[in-house]
GULOTOR-700322 format. One record per residue (C-alpha): chain; residue number from 0; residue in one letter; x, y, z. Coordinates in Angstrom, 1 decimal, m for minus. Each point is the difference from the previous one (the first is absolute). Example, Ala and Ser with C-alpha at 12.3 -4.5 7.8 and 13.67 -1.06 7.14 Angstrom:
BEGIN
+---+-----+---+--------+--------+--------+
! c !   k ! r !     c1 !     c2 !     c3 !
+---+-----+---+--------+--------+--------+
! A !   0 ! A !   12.3 !   m4.5 !    7.8 !
! A !   1 ! S !    1.4 !    3.4 !   m0.7 !
+---+-----+---+--------+--------+--------+
END
This chain:
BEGIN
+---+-----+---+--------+--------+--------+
! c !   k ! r !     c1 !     c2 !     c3 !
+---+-----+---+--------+--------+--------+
! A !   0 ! X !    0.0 !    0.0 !    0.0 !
! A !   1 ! X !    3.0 !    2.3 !    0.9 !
! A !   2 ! X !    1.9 !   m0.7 !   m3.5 !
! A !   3 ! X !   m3.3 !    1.2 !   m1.4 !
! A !   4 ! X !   m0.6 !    3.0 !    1.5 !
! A !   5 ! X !    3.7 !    0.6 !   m0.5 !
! A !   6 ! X !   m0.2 !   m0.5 !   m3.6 !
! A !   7 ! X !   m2.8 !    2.3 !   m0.5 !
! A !   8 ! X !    1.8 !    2.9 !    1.5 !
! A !   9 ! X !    2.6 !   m0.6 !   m2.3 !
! A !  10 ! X !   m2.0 !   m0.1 !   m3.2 !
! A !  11 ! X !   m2.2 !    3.7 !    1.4 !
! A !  12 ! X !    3.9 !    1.3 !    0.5 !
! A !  13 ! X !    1.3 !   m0.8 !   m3.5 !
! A !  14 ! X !   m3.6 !    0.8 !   m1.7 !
! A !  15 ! X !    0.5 !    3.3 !    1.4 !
! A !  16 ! X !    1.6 !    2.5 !   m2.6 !
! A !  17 ! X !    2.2 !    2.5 !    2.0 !
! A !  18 ! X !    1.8 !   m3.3 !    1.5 !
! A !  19 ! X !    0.7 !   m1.4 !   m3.3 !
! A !  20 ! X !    1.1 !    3.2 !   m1.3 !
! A !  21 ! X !    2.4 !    0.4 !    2.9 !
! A !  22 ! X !    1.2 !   m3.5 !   m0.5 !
! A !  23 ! X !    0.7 !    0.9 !   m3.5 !
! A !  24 ! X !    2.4 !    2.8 !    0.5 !
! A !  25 ! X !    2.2 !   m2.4 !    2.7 !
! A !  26 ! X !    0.2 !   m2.5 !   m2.8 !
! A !  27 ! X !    0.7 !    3.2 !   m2.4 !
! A !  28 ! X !    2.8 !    1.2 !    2.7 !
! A !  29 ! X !    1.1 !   m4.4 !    0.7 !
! A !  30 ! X !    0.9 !    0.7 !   m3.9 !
! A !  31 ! X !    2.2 !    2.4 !    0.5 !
! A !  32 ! X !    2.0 !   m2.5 !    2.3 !
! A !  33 ! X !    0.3 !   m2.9 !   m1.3 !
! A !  34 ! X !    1.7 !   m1.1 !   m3.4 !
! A !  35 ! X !   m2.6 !   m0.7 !   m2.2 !
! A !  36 ! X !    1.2 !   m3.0 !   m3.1 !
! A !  37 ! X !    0.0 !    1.8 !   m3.5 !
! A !  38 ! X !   m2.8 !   m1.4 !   m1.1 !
! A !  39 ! X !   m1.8 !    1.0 !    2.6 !
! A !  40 ! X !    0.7 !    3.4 !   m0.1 !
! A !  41 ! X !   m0.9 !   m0.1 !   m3.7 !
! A !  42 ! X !   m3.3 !   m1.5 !    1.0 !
! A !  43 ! X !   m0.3 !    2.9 !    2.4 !
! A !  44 ! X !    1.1 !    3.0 !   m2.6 !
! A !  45 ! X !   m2.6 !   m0.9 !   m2.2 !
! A !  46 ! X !   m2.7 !   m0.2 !    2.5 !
! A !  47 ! X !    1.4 !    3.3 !    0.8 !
! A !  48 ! X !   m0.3 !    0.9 !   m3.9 !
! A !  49 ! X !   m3.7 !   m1.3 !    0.3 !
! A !  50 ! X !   m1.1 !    1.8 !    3.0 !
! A !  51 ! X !    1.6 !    3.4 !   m1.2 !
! A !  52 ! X !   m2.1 !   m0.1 !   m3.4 !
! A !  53 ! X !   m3.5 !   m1.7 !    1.5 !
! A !  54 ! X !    0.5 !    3.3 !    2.5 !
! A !  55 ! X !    0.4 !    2.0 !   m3.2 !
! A !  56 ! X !   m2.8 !   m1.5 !   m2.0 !
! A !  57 ! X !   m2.3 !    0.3 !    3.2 !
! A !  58 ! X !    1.1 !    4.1 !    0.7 !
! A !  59 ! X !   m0.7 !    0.4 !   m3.9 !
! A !  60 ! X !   m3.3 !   m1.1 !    0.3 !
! A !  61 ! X !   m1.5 !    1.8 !    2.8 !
! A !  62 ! X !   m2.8 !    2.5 !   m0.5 !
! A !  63 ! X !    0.8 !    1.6 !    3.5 !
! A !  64 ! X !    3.0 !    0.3 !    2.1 !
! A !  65 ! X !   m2.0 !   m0.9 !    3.0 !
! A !  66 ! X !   m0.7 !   m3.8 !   m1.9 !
! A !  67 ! X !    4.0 !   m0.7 !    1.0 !
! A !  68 ! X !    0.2 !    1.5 !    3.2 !
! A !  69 ! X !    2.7 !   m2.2 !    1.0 !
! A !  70 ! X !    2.3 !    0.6 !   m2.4 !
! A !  71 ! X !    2.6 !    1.2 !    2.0 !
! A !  72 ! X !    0.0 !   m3.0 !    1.9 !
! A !  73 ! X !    0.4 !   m2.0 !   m2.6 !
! A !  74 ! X !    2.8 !    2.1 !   m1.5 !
! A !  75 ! X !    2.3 !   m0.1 !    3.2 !
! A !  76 ! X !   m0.6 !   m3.5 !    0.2 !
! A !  77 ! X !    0.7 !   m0.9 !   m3.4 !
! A !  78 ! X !    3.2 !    2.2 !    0.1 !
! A !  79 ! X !    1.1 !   m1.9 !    3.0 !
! A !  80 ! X !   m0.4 !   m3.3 !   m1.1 !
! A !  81 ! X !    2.2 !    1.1 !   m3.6 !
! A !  82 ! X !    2.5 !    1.7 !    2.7 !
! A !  83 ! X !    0.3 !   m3.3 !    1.4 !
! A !  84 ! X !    1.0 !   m1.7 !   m3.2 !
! A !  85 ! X !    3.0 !    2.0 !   m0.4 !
+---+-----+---+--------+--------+--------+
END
C-alpha cells in the first residue's frame, strides 16, 4: 500500500511542468560536464538545429505577440543548452 502511494507522488511530481522544466536545465547544465561521445553531440547539435527553426517557424506565424508569451524563456533555454555543446 506504501509503494503505491509512493509511486503516485512520484508520477503528480514529474507530471507537473515547472519540475520537469527545472529538471531539464540540470541535465542542460550535467551537459556541460561531462564528455559527451561525437555522435552524441551530433545528435544533440541537430536537435539544437531543430529547435532553433520550429522556434522560428512558430514566432513567424503568430498573429499576436501575446500568442508566444514565453518566448524568452524559451530563448534562454535554448541558448543554454547550445552553450552547453560547445
Amino acid at each position: 500500500m506504501f509503494e503505491i502511494i509512493t509511486q503516485n507522488k512520484w508520477v503528480n511530481l514529474i507530471v507537473r511542468s515547472d519540475v520537469m522544466a527545472a529538471l531539464g536545465l540540470v541535465t542542460i547544465l550535467m551537459l556541460m560536464i561531462i564528455p559527451l561521445p561525437p555522435i552524441l553531440l551530433d545528435m544533440f547539435l541537430s536537435l539544437n538545429i531543430t529547435t532553433a527553426l520550429l522556434i522560428l517557424v512558430m514566432s513567424l506565424y503568430m498573429s499576436r505577440s501575446v500568442e508566444f508569451a514565453i518566448f524568452p524563456a524559451v530563448l534562454l533555454a535554448t541558448t543554454l543548452f547550445r552553450l552547453s555543446l560547445n
